[in-house]
KEVO-74051 format. One record per residue: residue in three letters; x, y, z of N, C-alpha, C, O in turn. Coordinates in nm, 2 decimals. Atoms other than C-alpha are relative to their C-alpha. Example, Ala and Ser with C-alpha at 12.3 -4.5 7.8 and 13.67 -1.06 7.14 Angstrom:
SITE, type, n_px, n_py, n_pz, ca_px, ca_py, ca_pz, c_px, c_py, c_pz, o_px, o_py, o_pz
SITE, ALA, 0.09, -0.12, 0.00, 1.23, -0.45, 0.78, 0.09, 0.12, 0.00, 0.19, 0.12, 0.07 .
SITE, SER, -0.09, -0.11, 0.00, 1.37, -0.11, 0.71, -0.08, 0.11, 0.08, -0.03, 0.22, 0.09 .
***
This chain:
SITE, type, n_px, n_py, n_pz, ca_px, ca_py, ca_pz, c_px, c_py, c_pz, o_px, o_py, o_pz
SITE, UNK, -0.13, -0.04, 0.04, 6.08, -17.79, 11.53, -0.01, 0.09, -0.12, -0.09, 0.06, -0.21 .
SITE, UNK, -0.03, -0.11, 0.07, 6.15, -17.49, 11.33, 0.09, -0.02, -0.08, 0.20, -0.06, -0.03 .
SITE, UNK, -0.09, 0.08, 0.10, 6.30, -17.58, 10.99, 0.13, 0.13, -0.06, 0.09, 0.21, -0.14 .
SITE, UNK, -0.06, -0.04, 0.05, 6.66, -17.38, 10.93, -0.03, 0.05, -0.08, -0.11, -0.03, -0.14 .
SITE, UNK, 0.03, -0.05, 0.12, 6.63, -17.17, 10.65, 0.12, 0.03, -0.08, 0.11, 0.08, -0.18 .
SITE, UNK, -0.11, 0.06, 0.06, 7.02, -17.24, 10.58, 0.02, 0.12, -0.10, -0.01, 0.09, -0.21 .
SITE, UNK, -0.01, -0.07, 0.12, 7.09, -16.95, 10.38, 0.12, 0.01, -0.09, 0.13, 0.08, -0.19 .
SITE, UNK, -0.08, -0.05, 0.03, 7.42, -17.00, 10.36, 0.04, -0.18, -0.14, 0.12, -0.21, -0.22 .
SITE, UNK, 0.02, 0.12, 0.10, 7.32, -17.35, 10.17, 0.13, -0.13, 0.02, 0.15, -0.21, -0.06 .
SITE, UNK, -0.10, 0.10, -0.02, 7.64, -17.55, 10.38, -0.04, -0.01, 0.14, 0.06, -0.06, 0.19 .
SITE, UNK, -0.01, 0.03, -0.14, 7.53, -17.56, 10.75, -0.10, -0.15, 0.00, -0.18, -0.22, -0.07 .
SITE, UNK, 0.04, 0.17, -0.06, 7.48, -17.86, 10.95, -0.13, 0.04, 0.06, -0.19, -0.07, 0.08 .
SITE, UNK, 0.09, -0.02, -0.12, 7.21, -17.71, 11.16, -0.15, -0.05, -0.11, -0.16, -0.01, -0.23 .
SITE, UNK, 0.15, 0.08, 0.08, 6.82, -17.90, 11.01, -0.05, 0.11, 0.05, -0.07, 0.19, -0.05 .
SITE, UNK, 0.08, -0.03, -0.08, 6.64, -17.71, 11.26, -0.03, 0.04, 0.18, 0.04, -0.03, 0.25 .
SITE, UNK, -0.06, -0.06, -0.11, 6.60, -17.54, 11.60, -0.17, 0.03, 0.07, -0.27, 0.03, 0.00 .
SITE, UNK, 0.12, -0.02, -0.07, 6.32, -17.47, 11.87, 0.04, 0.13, 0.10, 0.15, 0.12, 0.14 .
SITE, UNK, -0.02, -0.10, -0.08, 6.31, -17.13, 12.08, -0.04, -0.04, 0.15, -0.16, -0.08, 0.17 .
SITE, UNK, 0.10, 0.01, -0.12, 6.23, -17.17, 12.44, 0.05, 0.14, 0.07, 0.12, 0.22, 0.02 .
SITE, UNK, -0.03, -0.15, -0.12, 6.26, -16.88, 12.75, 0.15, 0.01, -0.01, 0.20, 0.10, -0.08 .
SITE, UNK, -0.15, -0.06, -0.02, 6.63, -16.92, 12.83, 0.03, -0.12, -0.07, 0.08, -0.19, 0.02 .
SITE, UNK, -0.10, 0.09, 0.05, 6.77, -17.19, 12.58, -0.10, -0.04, -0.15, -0.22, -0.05, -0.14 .
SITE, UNK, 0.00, 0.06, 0.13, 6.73, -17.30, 12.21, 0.06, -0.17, 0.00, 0.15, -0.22, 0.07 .
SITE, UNK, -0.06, 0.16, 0.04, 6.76, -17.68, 12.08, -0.02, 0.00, -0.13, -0.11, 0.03, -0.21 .
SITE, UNK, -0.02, 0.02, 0.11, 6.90, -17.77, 11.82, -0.04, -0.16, -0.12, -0.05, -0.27, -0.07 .
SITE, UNK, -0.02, 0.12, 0.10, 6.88, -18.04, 11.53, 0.10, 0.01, -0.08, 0.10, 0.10, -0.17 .
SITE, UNK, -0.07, -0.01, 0.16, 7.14, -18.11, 11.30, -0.03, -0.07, -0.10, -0.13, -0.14, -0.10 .
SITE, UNK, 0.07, 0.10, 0.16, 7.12, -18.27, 10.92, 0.08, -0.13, 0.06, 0.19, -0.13, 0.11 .
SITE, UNK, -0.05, 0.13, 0.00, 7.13, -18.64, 10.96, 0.08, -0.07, 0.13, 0.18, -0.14, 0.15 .
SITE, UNK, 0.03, 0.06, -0.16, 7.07, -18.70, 11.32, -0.11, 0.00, 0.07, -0.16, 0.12, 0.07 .
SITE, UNK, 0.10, -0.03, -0.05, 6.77, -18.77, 11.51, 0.01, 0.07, 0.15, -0.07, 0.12, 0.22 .
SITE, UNK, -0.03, -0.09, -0.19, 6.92, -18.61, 11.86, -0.03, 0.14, 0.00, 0.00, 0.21, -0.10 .
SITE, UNK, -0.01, -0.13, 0.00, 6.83, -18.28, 11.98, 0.08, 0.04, 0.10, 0.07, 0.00, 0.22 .
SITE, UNK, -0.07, -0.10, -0.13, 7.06, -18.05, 12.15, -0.05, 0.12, 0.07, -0.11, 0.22, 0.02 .
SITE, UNK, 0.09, -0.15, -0.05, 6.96, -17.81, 12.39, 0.12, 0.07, 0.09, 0.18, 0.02, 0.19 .
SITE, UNK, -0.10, -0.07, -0.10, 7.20, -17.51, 12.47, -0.11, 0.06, 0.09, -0.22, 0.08, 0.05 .
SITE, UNK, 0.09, -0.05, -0.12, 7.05, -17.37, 12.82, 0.08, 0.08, 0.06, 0.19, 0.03, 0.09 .
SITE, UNK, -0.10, -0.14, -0.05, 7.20, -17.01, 12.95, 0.06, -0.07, 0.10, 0.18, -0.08, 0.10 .
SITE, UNK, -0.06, 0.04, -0.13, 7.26, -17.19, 13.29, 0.14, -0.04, -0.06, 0.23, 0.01, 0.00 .
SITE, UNK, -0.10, 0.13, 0.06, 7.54, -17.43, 13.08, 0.08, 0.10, -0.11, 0.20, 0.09, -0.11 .
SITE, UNK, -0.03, -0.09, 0.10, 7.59, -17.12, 12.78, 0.05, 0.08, 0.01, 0.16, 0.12, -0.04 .
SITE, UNK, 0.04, -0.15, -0.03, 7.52, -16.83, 12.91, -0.06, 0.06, -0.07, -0.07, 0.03, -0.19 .
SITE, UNK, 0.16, -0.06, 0.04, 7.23, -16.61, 12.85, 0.07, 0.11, -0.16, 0.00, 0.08, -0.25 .
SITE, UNK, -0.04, -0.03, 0.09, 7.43, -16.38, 12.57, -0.01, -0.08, -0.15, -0.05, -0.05, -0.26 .
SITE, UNK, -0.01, 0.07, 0.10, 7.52, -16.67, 12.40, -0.13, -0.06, -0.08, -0.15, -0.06, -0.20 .
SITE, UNK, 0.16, 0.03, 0.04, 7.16, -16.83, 12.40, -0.07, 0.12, -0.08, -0.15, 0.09, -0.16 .
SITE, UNK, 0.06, -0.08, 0.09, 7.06, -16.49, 12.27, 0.04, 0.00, -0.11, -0.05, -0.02, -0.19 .
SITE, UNK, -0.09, -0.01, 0.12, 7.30, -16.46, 12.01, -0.08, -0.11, -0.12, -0.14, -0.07, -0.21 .
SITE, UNK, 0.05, 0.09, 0.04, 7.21, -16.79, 11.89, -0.16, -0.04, -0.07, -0.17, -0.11, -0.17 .
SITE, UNK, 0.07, -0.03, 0.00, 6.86, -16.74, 11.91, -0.03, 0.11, -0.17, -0.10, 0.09, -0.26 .
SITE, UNK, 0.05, -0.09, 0.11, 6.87, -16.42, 11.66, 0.09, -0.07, -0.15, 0.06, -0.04, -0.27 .
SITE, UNK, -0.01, 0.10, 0.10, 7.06, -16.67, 11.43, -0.05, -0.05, -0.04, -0.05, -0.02, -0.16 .
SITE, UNK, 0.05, 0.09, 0.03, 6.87, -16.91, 11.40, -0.13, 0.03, -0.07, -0.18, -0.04, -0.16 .
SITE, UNK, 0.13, -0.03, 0.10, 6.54, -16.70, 11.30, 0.09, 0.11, -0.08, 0.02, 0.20, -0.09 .
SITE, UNK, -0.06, -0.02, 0.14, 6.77, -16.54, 11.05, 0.05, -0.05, -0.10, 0.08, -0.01, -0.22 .
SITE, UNK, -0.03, 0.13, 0.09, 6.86, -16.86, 10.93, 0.13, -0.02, -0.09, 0.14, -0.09, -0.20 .
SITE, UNK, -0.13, -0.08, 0.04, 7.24, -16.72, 10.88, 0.08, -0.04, 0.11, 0.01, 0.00, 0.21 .
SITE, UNK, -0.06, 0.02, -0.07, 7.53, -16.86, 11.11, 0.01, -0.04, 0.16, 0.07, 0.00, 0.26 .
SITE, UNK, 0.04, 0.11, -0.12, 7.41, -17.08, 11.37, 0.11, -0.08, 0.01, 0.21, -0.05, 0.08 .
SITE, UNK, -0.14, 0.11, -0.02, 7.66, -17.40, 11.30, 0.08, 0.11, 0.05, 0.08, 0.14, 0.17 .
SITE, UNK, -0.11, -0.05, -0.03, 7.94, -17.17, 11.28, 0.06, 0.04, 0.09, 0.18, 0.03, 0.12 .
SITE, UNK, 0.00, -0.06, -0.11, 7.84, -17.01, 11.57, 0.08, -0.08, 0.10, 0.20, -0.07, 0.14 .
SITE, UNK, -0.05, 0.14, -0.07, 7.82, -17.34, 11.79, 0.14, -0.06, -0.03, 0.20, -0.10, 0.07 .
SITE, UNK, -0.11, 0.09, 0.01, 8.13, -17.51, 11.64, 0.16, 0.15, 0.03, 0.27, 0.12, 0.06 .
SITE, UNK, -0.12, -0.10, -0.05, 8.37, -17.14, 11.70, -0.01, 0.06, 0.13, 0.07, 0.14, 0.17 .
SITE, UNK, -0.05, -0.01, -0.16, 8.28, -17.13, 12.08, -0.04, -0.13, 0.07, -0.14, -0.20, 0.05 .
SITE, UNK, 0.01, 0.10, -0.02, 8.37, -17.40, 12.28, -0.10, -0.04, 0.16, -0.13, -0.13, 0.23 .
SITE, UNK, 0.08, 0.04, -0.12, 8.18, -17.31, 12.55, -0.12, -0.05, -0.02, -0.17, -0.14, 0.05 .
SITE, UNK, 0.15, 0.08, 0.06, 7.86, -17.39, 12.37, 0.03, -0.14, -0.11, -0.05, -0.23, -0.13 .
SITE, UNK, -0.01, 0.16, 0.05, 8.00, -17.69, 12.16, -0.02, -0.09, 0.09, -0.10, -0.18, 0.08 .
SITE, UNK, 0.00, 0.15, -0.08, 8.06, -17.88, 12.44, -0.12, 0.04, 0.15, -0.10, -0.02, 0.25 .
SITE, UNK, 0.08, -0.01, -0.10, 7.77, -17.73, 12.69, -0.12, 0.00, -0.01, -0.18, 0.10, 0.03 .
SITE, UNK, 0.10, 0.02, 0.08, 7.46, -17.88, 12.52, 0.03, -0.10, 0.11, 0.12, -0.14, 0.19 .
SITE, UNK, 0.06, 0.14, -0.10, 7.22, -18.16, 12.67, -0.05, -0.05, -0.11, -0.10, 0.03, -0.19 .
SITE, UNK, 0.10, 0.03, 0.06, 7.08, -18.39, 12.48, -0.15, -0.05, 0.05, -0.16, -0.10, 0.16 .
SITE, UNK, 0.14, 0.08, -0.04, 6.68, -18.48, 12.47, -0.03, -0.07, -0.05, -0.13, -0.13, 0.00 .
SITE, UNK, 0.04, 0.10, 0.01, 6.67, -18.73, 12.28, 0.12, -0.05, -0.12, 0.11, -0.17, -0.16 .
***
């Protein structure tokens, strides 16, 4: 897992992993990981998300102002 680099020094997001077509997430002060997956997202969004997250700039935000990806996550564990 790839450690947030939070720049904005208030997101929930801990940490994030890249794969082919979906990102998983970690938040602060949960051991669950979420994994958005284009099939469930859509492929824009997973991109979107993706250049977030190694920018380490508006990931949460992202996730919690579309509801298609708030609520279209799996958890793995």
């Amino acid at each position: 897992m790839q450690t947030y680099l939070n720049l904005s020094l208030n997101s929930g997001v801990a940490g994030y992993n890249l794969n082919v077509d979906s990102i998983d997430v970690m938040f602060r002060g949960s051991p669950k990981i979420y994994s958005y997956d284009a099939s469930n997202v859509g492929h824009s969004n997973v991109d979107t998300m993706k250049q977030l997250a190694t920018s380490g700039s508006g990931l949460g935000t992202f996730i919690n102002q579309h509801p298609e990806v708030k609520k279209g996550f799996t958890l793995k564990s």
